[in-house]
C-alpha positions in Angstrom: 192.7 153.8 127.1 195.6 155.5 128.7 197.6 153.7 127.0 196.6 154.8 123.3 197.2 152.2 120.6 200.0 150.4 122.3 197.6 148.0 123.6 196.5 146.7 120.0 198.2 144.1 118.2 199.3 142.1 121.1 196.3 139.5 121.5 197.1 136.0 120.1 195.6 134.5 117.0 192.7 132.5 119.1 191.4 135.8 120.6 190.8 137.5 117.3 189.0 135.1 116.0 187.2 134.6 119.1 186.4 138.4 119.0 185.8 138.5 115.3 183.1 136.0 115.7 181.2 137.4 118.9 181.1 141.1 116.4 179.7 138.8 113.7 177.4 137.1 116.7 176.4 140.5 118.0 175.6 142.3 114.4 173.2 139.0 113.5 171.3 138.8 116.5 171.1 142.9 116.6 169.7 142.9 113.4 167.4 139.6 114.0 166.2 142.6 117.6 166.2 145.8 115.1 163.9 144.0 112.4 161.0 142.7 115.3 161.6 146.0 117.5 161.0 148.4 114.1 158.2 146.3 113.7 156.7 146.4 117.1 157.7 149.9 117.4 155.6 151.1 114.4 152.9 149.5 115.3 152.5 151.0 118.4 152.4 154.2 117.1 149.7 153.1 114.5 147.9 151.4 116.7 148.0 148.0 115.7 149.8 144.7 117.5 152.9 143.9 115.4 154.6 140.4 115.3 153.8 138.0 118.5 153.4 134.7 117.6 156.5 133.6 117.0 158.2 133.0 120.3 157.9 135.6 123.4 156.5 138.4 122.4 157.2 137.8 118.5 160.6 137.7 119.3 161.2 135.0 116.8 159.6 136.7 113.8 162.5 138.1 112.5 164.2 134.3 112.3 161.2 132.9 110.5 161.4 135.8 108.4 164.9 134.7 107.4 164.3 131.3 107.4 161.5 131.8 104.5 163.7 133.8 102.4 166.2 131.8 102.2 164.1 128.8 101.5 162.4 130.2 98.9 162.6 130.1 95.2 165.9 131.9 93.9 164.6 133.8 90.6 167.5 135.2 88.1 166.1 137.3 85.5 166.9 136.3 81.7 168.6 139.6 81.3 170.7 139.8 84.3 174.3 139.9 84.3 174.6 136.5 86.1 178.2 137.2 87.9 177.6 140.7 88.9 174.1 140.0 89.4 175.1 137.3 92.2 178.3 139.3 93.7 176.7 142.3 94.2 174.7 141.4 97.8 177.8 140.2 98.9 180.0 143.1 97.8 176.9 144.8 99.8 177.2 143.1 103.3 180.7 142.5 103.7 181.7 146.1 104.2 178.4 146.4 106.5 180.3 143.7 109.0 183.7 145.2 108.4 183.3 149.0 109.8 182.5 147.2 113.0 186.3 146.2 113.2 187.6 149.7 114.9 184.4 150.2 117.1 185.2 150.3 121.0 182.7 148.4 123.1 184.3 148.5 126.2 188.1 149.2 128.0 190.7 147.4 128.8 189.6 144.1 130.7 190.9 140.9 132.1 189.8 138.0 130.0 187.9 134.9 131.6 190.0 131.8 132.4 193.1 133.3 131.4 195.9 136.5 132.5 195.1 138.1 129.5 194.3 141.8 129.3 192.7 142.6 126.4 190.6 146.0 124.9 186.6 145.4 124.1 187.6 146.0 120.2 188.5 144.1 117.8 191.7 146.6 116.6 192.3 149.7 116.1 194.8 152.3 114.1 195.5 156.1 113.7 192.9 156.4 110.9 189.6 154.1 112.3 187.5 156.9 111.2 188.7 157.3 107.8 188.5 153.7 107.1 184.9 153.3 108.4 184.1 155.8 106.1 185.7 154.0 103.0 184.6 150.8 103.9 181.1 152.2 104.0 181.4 153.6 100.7 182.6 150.1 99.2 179.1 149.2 99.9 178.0 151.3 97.6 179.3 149.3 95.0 177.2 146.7 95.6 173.6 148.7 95.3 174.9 150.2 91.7 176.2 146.7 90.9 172.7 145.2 91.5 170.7 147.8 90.1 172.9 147.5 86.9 173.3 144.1 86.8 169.8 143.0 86.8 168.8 144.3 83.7 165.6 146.5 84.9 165.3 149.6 84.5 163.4 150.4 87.6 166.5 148.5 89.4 168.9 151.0 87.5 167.3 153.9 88.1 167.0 152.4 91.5 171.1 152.2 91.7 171.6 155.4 90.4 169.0 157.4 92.7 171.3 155.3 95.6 174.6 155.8 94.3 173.9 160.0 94.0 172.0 160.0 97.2 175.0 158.0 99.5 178.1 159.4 98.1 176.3 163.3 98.5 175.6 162.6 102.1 178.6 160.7 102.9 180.1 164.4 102.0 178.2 166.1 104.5 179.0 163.5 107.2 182.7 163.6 106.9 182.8 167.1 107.0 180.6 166.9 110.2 183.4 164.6 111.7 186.2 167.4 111.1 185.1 168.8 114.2 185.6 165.6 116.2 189.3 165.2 115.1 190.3 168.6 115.8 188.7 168.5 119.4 190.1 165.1 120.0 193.2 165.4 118.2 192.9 161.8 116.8 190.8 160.1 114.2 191.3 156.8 116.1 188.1 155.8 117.7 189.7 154.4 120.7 191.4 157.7 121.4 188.5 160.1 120.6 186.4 158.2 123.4 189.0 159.2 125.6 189.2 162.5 125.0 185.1 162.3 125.7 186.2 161.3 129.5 185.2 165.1 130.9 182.6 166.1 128.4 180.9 164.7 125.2 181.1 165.8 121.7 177.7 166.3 121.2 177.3 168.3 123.3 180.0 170.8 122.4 180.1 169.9 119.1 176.1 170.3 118.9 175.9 171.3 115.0 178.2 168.4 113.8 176.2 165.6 116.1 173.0 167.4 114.4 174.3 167.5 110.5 175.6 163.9 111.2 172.7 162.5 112.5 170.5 163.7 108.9 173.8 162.6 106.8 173.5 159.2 108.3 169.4 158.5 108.0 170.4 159.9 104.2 173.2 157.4 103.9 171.6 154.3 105.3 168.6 154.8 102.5 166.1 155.2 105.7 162.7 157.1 105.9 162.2 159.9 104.8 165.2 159.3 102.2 164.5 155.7 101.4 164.4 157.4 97.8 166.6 154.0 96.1 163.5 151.8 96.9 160.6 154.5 96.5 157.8 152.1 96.2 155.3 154.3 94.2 157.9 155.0 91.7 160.4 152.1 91.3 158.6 149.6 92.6 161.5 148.3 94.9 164.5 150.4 93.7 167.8 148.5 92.9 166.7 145.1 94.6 163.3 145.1 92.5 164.9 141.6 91.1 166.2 140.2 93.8 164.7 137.5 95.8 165.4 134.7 98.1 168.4 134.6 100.0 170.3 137.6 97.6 167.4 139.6 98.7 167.8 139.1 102.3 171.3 139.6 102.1 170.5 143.1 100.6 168.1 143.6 104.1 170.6 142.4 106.2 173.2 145.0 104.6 170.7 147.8 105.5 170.1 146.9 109.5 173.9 146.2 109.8 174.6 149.8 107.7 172.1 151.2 110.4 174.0 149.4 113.5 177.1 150.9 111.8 176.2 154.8 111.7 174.7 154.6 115.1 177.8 153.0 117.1 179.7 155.6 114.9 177.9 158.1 116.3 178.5 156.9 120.1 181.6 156.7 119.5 182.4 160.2 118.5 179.6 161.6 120.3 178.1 160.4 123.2 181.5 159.3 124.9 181.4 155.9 123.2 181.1 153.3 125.8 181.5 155.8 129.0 178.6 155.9 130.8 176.0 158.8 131.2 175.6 160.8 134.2 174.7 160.3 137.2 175.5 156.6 136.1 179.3 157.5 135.7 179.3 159.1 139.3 179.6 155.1 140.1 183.5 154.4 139.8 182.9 151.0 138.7 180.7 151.9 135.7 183.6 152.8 133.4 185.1 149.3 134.3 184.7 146.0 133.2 182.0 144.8 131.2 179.7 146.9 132.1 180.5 149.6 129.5 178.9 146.9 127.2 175.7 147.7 128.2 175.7 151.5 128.4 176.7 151.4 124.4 174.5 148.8 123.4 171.7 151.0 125.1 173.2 154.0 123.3 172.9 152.5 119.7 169.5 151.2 120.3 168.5 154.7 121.3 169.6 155.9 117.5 167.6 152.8 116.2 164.9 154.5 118.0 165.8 157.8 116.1 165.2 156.0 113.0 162.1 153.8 113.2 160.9 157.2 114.7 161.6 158.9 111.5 159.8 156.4 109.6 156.9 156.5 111.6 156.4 160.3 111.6 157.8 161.9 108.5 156.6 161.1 104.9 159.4 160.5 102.2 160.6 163.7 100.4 160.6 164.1 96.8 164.3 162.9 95.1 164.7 166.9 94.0 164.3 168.3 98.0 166.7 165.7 99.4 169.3 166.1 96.8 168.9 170.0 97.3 168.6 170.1 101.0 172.0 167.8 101.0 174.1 170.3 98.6 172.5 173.5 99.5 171.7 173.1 102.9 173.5 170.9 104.8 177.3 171.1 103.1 177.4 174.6 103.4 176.2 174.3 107.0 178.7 172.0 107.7 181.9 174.2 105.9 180.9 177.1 108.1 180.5 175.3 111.0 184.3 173.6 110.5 185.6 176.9 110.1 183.8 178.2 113.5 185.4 175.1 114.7 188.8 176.0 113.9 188.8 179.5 114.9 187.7 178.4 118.4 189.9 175.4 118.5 193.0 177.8 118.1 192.1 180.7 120.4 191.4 178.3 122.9 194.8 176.8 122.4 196.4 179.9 122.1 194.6 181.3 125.1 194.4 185.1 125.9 191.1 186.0 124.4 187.6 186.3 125.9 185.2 184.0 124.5 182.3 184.5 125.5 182.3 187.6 122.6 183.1 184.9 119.9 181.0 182.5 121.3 177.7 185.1 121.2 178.9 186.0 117.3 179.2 181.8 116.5 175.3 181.9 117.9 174.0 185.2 115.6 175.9 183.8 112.9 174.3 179.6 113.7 171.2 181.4 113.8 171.0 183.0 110.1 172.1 179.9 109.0 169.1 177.4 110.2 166.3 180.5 109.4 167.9 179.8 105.5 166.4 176.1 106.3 163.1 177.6 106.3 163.5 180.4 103.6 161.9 179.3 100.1 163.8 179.8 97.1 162.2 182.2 94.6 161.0 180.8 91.7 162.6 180.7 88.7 161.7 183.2 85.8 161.6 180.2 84.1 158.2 179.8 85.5 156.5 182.8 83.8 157.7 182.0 80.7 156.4 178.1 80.8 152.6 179.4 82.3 151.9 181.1 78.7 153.3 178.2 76.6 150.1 175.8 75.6 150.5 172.6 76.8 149.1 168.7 76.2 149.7 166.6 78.2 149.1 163.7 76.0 151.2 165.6 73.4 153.8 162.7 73.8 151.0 159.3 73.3 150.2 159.4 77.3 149.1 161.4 80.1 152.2 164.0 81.6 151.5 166.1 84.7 152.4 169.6 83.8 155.3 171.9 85.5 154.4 174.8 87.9 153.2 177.1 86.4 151.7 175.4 83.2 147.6 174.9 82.6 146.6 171.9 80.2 144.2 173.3 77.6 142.4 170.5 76.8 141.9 167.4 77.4 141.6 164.0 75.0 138.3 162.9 76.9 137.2 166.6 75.5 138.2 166.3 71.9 137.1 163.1 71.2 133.5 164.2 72.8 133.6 167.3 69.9 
């Protein structure tokens, strides 16, 4: 991309919309792979078969899947807010398709059957990042609007759990991008895989490609932070009313969301469509189609990442993941941007031994990941609450007490006096 943004905005009308249909093309079928391979995936590692009937190897689950879902009953509950209650899956899934707009697949190359040159992206413009991230947060409308909309409280409390948990890690994940656009000098996505042509972000930029990868499992609602759906508690969080075709359209939101985060994060950190080493010792493999492949096997590897997660980690409880977002990880991420910035302009000014500021960035990056692992004390709170009586069935039924409290009796125990 040598030539910047100077080669967008010059393909005729019948090439965007043929490349606006092969992103659409791409994003189904990826999501028709992610839903069989998460499947498959997790079963391996619980020892059991997974889908494979349907088609080569089960291949064809996932399309069965849909098929049944949309050809089954569509159920609108009494109380629902009928318009909202049927916009919001679609105010879900359209930014989901969207973000994928100003991702780069690929360089400059010669388009078949014609003397057209033409850049593996849709478009691009000096902001791509910023307006992933607010088309992303658009689709956030669309969980609270369902959750409200349905009349259900376990769907509202499922909207509100999403709407809290997204927009706090969407905080932490911009700030882990500041780091990106002051090493790349750019927020256009195009630009910042060119600056990636020596040496990936994620690899200098460690900390950020760490605190982005938890902001965006956190953002996509994925184990261990699926809290919005939280089975034992809300039954299906804010899509507990939804059904047929609605619901899937809700599914299909997720997987796209989780497509989204993970090209994202090629694209700023793992040098987008270049390929890996030794790969990229090959002078070909940065030309052509074949970039393609070497980001389509990059994203998959961060689908990996996540059915990984859900496989391994149980799901926190809603008080941990809130606190580990705004206690934890934003604070993190501010003194890691200001680390960023002091070595961004002694570097650019030049004249100054880094290695010195480099061993104080690690003493200081150390400190800072032991606090992961350091308990809060507990509250005095605490003390006072263990000498208070308490019943638990004080309020008609059963309540777990707090730390610290010990139920007196029990209502078995009375009514057996």
């Amino acid at each position: 991309m040598s030539d910047g943004l100077s080669v967008f905005g010059q393909d005729p009308v019948w090439l965007i919309l043929v490349k606006a249909l092969l992103v659409f093309g791409i994003l189904v079928l990826l999501t028709l792979f992610n839903i069989w391979f998460e499947r498959r995936l997790v079963a391996r590692m619980q020892h059991r078969i997974g889908p494979n009937v349907n088609g080569p190897f089960g291949l064809l689950q996932s399309l069965a899947d849909g098929v049944k879902l949309a050809l089954k009953e569509d159920i609108v509950p009494k109380a629902a807010d009928r318009l909202v209650y049927v916009l919001a899956p679609i105010i879900a899934v359209i930014p989901a398709f969207l973000t994928f707009a100003v991702i780069p697949f690929g360089p400059v190359v010669d388009v078949p059957f014609t003397d057209i040159q033409s850049p593996l992206q849709l478009t691009d413009m000096p902001v791509a990042v910023l307006y992933v991230l607010a088309i992303a947060s658009v689709g956030i409308y669309g969980i609270v609007l369902g959750g409200w909309s349905s009349g259900s409280t376990y769907s509202l409390l499922g909207g509100l759990r999403s709407s809290a948990q997204m927009i706090s890690y969407e905080v932490a994940m911009g700030l882990a991008l500041i780091g990106v656009f002051l090493y790349a000098g750019s927020i256009s996505t195009s630009e910042i895989v060119a600056a990636q042509e020596r040496l990936w972000f994620g690899l200098i930029l460690l900390p950020s490609f760490v605190i982005y990868m938890i902001a965006m499992v956190g953002e996509t609602n994925r184990a261990p932070f699926d809290l919005p759906e939280a089975e034992g508690e809300l039954v299906g969080g804010f899509h507990t009313e939804y059904s047929s075709l609605k619901f899937a359209l809700f599914f299909l939101a997720e997987y796209i969301n989780m497509a989204t985060v993970s090209a994202l994060a090629t694209t700023l950190f793992l040098g987008g469509w270049r390929a890996p080493w030794p790969l990229s010792i090959w002078e070909g493999a940065n030309e052509g189609y074949w970039p393609i492949l070497w980001f389509m096997i990059k994203v998959i590897g961060f689908i990996c990442f996540f059915i990984w997660l859900r496989g391994t980690l149980p799901r926190m409880r809603y008080d941990q993941f809130m606190d580990f977002g705004w206690k934890r990880l934003i604070p993190i991420a501010l003194a890691w941007i200001v680390a960023v910035a002091v070595i961004r302009m002694i570097s650019l000014d030049a004249g100054f031994d880094r290695r010195y500021l480099f061993a104080a960035i690690g003493v200081v990056a150390v400190l800072f990941l032991l606090m992961l692992f350091i308990g809060e004390e507990e509250d005095e709170g605490d003390e006072v609450l263990s000498d208070e009586p308490f019943d638990a069935f004080a309020g008609g039924y059963p309540v777990p007490p707090m730390p610290g409290q010990k139920p007196t009796t029990t209502r078995a125990t009375e009514e057996t006096d």
